[in-house]
C-alpha positions, -999 to 999 in steps of 0.1 A, spaced: 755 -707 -837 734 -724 -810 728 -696 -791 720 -675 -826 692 -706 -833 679 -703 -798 673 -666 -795 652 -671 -831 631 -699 -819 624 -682 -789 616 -648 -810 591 -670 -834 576 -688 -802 567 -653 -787 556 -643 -820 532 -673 -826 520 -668 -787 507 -633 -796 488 -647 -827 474 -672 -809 463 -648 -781 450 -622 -803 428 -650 -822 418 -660 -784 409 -626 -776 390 -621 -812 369 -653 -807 358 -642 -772 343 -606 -784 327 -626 -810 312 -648 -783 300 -618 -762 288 -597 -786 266 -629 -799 254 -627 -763 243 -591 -756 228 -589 -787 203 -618 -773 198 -596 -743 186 -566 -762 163 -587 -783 149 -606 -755 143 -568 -733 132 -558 -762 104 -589 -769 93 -582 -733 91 -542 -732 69 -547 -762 49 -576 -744 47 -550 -712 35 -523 -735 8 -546 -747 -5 -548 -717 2 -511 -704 -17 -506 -732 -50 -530 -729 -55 -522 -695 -49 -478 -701 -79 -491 -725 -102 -508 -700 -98 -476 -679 -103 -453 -704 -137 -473 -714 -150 -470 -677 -144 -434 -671 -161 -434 -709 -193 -450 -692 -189 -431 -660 -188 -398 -678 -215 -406 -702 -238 -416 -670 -228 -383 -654 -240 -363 -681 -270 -380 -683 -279 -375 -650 -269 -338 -654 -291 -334 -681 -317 -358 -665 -316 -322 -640 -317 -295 -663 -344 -311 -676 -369 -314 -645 -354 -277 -634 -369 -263 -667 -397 -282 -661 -401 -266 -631 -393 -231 -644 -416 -236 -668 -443 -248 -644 -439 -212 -622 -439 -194 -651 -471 -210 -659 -484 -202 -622 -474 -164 -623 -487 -155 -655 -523 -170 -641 -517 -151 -613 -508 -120 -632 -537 -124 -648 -558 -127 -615 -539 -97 -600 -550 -73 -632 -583 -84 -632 -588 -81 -592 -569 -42 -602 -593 -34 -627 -625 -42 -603 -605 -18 -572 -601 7 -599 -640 4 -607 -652 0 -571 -629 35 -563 -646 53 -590 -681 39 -579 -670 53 -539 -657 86 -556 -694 89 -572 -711 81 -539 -686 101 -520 -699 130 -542 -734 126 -542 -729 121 -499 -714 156 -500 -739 171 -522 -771 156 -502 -749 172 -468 -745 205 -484 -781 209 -493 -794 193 -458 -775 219 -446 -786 244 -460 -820 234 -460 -812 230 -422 -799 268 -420 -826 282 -438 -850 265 -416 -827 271 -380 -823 306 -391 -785 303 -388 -755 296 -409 -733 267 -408 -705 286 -386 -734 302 -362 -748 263 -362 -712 248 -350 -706 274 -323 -746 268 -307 -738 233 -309 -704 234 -291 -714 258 -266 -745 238 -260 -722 203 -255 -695 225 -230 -726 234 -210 -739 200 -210 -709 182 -207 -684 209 -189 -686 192 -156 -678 157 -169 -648 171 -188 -636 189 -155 -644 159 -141 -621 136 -163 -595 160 -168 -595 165 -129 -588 124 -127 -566 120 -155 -544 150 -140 -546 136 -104 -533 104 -114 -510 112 -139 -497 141 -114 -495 114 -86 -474 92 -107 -447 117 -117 -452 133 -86 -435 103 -65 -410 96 -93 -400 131 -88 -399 126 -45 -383 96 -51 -354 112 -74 -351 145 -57 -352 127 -20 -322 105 -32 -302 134 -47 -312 155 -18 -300 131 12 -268 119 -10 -263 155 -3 -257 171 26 -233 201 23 -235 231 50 -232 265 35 -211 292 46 -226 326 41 -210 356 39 -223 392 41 -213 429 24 -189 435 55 -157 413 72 -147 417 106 -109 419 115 -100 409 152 -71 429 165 -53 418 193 -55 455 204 -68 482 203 -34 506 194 -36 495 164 -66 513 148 -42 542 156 -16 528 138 -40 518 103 -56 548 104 -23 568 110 -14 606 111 -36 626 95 -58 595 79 -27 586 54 -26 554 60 -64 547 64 -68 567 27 -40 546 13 -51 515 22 -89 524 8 -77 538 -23 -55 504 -32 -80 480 -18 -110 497 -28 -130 486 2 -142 513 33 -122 504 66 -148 515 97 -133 517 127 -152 524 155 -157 519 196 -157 479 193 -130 465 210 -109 444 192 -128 448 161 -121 462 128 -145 464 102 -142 460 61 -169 474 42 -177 466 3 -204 453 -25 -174 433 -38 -163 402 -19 -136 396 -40 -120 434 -30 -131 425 6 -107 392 4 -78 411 -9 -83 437 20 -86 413 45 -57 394 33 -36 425 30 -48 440 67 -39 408 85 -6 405 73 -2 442 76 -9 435 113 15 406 118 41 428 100 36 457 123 48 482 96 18 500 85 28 529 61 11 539 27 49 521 4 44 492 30 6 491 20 3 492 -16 34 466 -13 9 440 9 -19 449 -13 -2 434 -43 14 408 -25 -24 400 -11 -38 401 -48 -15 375 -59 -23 352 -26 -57 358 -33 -56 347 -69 -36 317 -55 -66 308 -33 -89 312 -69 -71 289 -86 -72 261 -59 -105 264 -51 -110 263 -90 -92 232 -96 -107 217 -63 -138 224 -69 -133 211 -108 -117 179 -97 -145 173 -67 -174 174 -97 -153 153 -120 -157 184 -144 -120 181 -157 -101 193 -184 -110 233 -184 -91 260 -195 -69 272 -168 -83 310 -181 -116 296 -176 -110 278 -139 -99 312 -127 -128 329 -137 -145 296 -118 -128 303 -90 -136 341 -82 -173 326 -77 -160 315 -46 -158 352 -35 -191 357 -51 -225 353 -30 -262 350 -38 -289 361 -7 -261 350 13 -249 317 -5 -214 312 -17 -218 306 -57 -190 284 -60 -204 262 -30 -239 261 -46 -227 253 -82 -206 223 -68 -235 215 -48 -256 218 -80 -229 197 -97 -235 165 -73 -272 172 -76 -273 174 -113 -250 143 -115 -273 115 -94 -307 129 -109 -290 124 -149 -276 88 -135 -315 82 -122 -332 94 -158 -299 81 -178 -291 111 -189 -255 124 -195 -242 127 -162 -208 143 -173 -229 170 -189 -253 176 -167 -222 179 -139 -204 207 -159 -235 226 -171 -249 228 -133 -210 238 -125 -206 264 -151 -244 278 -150 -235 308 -129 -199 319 -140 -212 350 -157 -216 360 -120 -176 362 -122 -175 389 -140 -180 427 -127 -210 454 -135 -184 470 -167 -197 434 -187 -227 439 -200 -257 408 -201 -272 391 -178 -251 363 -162 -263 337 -187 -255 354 -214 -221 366 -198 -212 328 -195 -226 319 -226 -199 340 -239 -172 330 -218 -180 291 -226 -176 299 -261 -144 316 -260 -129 288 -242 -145 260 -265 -165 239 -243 -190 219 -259 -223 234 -270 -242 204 -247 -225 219 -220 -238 257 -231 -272 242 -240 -273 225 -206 -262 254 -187 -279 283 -206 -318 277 -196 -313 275 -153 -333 309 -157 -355 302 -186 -337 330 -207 -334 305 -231 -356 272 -243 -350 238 -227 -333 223 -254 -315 189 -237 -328 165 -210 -296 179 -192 -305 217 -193 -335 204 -177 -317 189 -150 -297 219 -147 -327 241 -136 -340 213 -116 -311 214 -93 -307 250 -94 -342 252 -77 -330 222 -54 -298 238 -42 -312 277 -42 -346 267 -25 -338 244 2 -342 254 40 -311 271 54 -294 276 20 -301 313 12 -304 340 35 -331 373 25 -336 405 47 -368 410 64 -379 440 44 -372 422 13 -392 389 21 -422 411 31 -416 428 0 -422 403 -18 -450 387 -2 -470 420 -10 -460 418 -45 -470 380 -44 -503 392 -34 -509 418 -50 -503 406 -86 -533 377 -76 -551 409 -64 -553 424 -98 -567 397 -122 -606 398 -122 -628 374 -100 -605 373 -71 -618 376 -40 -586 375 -20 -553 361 -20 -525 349 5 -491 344 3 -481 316 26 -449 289 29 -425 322 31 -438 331 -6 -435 296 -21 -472 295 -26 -499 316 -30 -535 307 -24 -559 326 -45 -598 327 -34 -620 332 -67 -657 348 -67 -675 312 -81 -703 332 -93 -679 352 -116 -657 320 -126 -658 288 -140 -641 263 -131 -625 261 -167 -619 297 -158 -601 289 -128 -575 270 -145 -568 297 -168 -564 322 -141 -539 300 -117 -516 299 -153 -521 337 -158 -511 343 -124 -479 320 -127 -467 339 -159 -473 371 -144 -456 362 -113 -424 349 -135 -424 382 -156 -426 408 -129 -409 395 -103 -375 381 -91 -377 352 -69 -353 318 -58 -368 285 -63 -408 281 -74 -439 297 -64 -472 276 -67 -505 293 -72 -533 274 -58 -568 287 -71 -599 279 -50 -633 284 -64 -658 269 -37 -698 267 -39 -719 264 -8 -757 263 -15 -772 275 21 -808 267 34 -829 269 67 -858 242 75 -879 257 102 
């Protein structure tokens, strides 16, 4: 019974401890919601206090930038005012200058009209003092111009020849020692020996059994070796000497080649000759090509054709009065190259015109043209540039000078052909010519007499001065020089001197 009363008071103790606690627990949420609801008021006092503020001072700014703006735009319209102003003060200016400028118009228009009146009434007044002139004088206007000019030439001819003389002199002088100057650089930068070469080639034979052997039983082997080289073999008494014989240096080489290995071979038979003819064309055409390419590469003229360097190369074959064509066109080349580099021309042109200028030569007689116009056509077929044709196409004058570089081309052309030791003529020719020289002076009226001196590079012409003036004089040393160029086929330049002399002879006795 105890222990029944026990276990209840201790059930009604726990019971009235959780009451008590849960009233505990009630009051003290009561307490803290009491207290955070005093926070929130009190953040919420001062948020509004800060936004008070926030707010005044976005105010104050707000009212400066106000002022600052509304100073701003003052001062910008302060501007547009004085720039209209201004634009209003130059449009002011122009109109009264507008105004000038059509009045100052009008009087130019008036004062042309009043010369256009005067300029008439001048021409009118001249007509009929003209004519009043010609009908006094006798003559008309055109007889009246031609007395008056012949009348001034007589009067004044000998102070015009005078001043012409002087201005010629010393312009002539001037040029004249640019040109030394030039041509003396180019000329001693240069000094290449030429090889000349003839219309026969001499084989040495160690001896003399084996002209029987070439020319063989019965001539075969003579005949075969002519009729596949095309070139005459003379064999004659010289010892040790057999000669080749052609017009065709190129056919001369091949034969050459041909005989001497035939020699060292010691099989001479017509199937052993055509066989060392065609293995001589093919050495032969090896020689063109490296020539060619040598001489190309020694000029700087690169980037030919390899068609076109082998038609360059047969000009080493090729002679003119003795000189080897290849030799003087790469002695042209140089030339050309330091006289464009003086005048600041295009050397590269001027280098591959003065190279190419003669590679018509190349070709044979079945071509037909001159060489000029043989290369011109080659050049084109191969594409090389039309400065280079233009350059190369005038060293004869066939066609006009149209480039400084064609120019240059003649220039050395004349340089290379015409200086001493360069070409070689025959006697009969070179007195050939100097007759023909002299005798083309001969024929023009007024000449007395005529010499051809400097081995035909000038020709002095003595003129009758009773029959010539000296006006007269100069027309005949030009006739001369264009006759001379159209008749007559010649290296280098001929100068015509004409001398017209007056002596006035008297005795005192």
């Amino acid at each position: 019974m105890s222990i029944t009363y026990a276990l209840i008071l201790m059930g009604l103790a726990g019971l009235a401890g959780i009451a008590i606690g849960y009233i505990f627990r009630w009051l003290y949420g009561l307490s803290q919601k009491g207290s955070i609801e005093v926070e929130i008021k009190q953040i919420l006092l001062n948020a509004r206090e800060e936004a008070k503020k926030i707010t005044a001072t976005a105010e104050e700014e707000g009212k400066k930038i106000l002022v600052e703006a509304e100073g701003e735009l003052k001062e910008q319209e302060d501007k547009v005012t004085r720039a209209e102003e201004r634009v209003f003060k130059r449009e002011e200016a122009l109109e009264r200058k507008q105004g000038e400028l059509d009045r100052e118009l009008e009087g130019v228009k008036g004062r042309i009209e009043e010369v256009k009146a005067i300029k008439e009434r001048a021409d009118t007044l001249l007509a009929e003092r003209t004519s009043e002139l010609a009908k006094v004088a006798g003559l008309t206007k055109d007889e009246a111009k031609e007395t008056l000019y012949k009348e001034l030439e007589r009067e004044s001819g000998e102070d015009l020849m005078m001043r012409l003389a002087k201005l010629e002199r010393d312009g002539m002088e001037r040029l004249e020692r640019r040109a030394r100057e030039i041509l003396t650089t180019a000329i001693h930068r240069l000094g290449n020996s030429v090889a000349s070469d003839t219309m026969a080639t001499a084989i040495t034979i160690p001896n003399d059994d084996l002209k029987g052997k070439i020319i063989g039983k019965e001539g075969r082997n003579i005949k075969a070796f002519e009729r596949a080289t095309g070139v005459e073999v003379i064999i004659d008494d010289t010892p040790g000497n057999i000669v080749l014989s052609s017009y065709d240096p190129l056919r001369r080489a091949v034969a050459r080649v041909a005989l001497e290995n035939l020699i060292i071979d010691g099989r001479i038979q017509p199937a052993k000759i055509e066989e060392t003819v065609e293995k001589a064309k093919a050495e032969v055409n090896k020689i063109i090509k490296e020539k060619a390419e040598a001489a190309a590469f020694e000029t700087g003229v690169l980037n030919l054709d390899p068609r076109l360097l082998m038609i360059l190369g047969r000009l080493h074959f090729r002679t003119s009065y003795g000189q080897s064509v290849l030799q003087h066109s790469i002695e042209m080349a140089h030339i050309a190259g330091m006289i464009a580099e003086e005048l600041g021309a295009n050397p590269a042109i001027a280098r591959a015109g003065a190279l190419l200028h003669d590679i018509g030569k190349a070709l044979d007689h079945e071509v037909q043209g001159t060489h000029v116009e043989i290369g011109r056509r080659i050049l084109q077929k191969f594409n090389v540039s039309e400065e280079v044709i233009k350059a190369m196409q005038a060293h004869h004058e066939e066609y006009p000078y149209e480039t400084t570089e064609s120019v240059i081309v003649q220039v050395a052309d004349a340089i290379s052909g015409g200086r001493p030791g360069a070409r070689r003529d025959s006697v009969e020719n070179y007195l050939k010519r100097l007759a023909d020289i002299e005798a083309i002076a001969n024929s023009f009226a007024g000449v007395e007499k005529s010499y051809a001196i400097s081995a035909g590079r000038e020709v002095r012409v003595f003129v009758k001065p009773e029959e010539m003036s000296d006006l007269a004089a100069r027309d005949l040393a030009r006739n001369i020089a264009l006759r001379i160029e159209s008749d007559l086929k010649y290296p280098g330049e001929i100068k015509i001197s004409v001398i017209r002399e007056t002596r006035a002879i008297e005795f005192a006795r």
